[in-house]
Structure formats: structure tokens, C-alpha cells
C-alpha positions in Angstrom: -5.2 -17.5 -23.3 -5.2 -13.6 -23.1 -7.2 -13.7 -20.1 -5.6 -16.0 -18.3 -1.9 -13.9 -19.2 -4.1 -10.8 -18.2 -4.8 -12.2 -14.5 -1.6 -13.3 -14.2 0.0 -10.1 -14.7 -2.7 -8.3 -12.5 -2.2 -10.7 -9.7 1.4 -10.2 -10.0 0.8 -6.1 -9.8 -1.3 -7.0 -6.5 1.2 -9.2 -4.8 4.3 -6.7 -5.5 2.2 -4.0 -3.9 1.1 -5.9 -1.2 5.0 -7.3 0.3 5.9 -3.1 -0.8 3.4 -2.3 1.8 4.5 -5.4 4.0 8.5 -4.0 4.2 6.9 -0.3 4.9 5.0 -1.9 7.5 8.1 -3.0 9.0 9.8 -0.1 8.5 7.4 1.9 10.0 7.5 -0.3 13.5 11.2 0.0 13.7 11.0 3.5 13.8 9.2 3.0 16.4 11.8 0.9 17.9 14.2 3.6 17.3 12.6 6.6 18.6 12.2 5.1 22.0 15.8 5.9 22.2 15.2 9.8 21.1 14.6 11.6 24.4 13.4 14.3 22.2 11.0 12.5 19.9 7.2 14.1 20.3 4.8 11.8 21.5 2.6 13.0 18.6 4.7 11.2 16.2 4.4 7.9 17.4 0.6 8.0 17.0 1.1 9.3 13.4 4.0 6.6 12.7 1.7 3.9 14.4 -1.4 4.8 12.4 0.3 4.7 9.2 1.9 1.0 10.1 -1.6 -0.1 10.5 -3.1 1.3 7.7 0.1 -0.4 5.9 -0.6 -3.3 7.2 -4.2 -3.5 6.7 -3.9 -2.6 3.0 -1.3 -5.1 2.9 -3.2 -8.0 4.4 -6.5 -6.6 2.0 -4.6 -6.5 -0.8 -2.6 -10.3 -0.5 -5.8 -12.1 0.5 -7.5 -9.7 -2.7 -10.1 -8.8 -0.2 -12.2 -5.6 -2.1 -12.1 -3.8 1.5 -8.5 -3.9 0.8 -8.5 -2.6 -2.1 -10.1 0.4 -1.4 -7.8 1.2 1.3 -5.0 0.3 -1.9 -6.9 3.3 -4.0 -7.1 5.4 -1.0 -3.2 4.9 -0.7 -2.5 5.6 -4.1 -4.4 9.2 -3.9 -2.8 10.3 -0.6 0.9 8.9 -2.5 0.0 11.5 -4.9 1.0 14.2 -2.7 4.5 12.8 -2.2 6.1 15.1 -5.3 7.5 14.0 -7.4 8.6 10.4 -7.0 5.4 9.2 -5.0 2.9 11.8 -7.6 4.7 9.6 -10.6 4.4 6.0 -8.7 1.0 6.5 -8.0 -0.3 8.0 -10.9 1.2 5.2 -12.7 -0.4 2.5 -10.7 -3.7 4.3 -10.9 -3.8 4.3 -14.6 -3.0 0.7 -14.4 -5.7 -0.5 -12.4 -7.6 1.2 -14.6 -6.8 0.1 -17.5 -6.6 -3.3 -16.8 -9.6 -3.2 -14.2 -7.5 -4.8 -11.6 -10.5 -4.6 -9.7 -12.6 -7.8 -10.9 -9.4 -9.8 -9.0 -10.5 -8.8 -5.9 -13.4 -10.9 -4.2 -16.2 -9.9 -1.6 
């Protein structure tokens, strides 16, 4: 019974992040949508905006179908969100202890 309460939980963890990373996603394209009305916007930033989207979404799509591709790109996520000080260093250090601990891993399938 344990187990089963243990995957649930997990699973849970892995779904929240993944729609999180879903609504960034779409965050991320309508900035994009809105900068085409910035005369002044760099054209640099829509190839960083646009490369973070996908990696969102990727990670997203890994992470909802518990691929383990996408949950490397989760971890890699998780270290880069560790830079964001001090909200983002506390999130992800959080997270990271949690996978951990509860080796969120073994949910994720080949």
C-alpha cells in the first residue's frame, strides 16, 4: 500500500511539473506574439525566447508521457532554474532533493 501511495504522489509531482512547463510554453510563444509589435525588439531575442519554448515544451511532452529522455531535460531544467536567485535557486533545489529522495526516476520508462 506504501508503494502504491509513493507512485501516486510521484506521478502527481511529474504531472504538476509537466502542465507548469506546458503554461510556460505558452507564455513563452505569446511573447512572441507580442514582440512582433515592438519595432525595437532584437532579432536575437526571439531565437532565445523560441529556444526556450521548445525546450519547454519538449521537457513538457518528456515529462507527461514519463519518457526518461524527458526527464533528463526535467534535471537539466532544474540545474539551469538554480541560477534564477532566489525564488527559482529555492524551487529547484527543492524539487531536486525530491526526486531524490523519492527516486522519481524509476517512474519514468525507456
Amino acid at each position: 500500500m506504501h508503494e502504491v501511495g509513493h507512485m501516486q504522489k510521484g506521478t502527481r509531482f511529474i504531472k504538476i511539473y509537466g502542465l507548469t512547463l506546458l503554461i510556460l510554453f505558452v507564455g513563452c510563444i505569446y511573447v512572441i506574439y507580442v514582440s512582433f509589435y515592438i519595432e525595437d525588439f532584437p532579432q536575437e531575442h526571439y531565437y532565445f525566447v523560441v529556444l526556450i519554448s521548445t525546450w519547454y515544451l519538449l521537457t513538457a511532452i518528456g515529462l507527461l508521457t514519463r519518457k526518461l529522455w524527458g526527464f533528463y531535460l526535467f534535471k537539466l531544467f532544474l540545474y539551469a532554474l538554480l541560477l534564477a536567485f532566489p525564488i527559482g535557486t529555492i524551487i529547484s533545489y527543492k524539487s531536486l532533493v525530491y526526486i531524490k529522495k523519492n527516486d522519481i526516476k524509476d517512474l519514468f520508462f525507456q
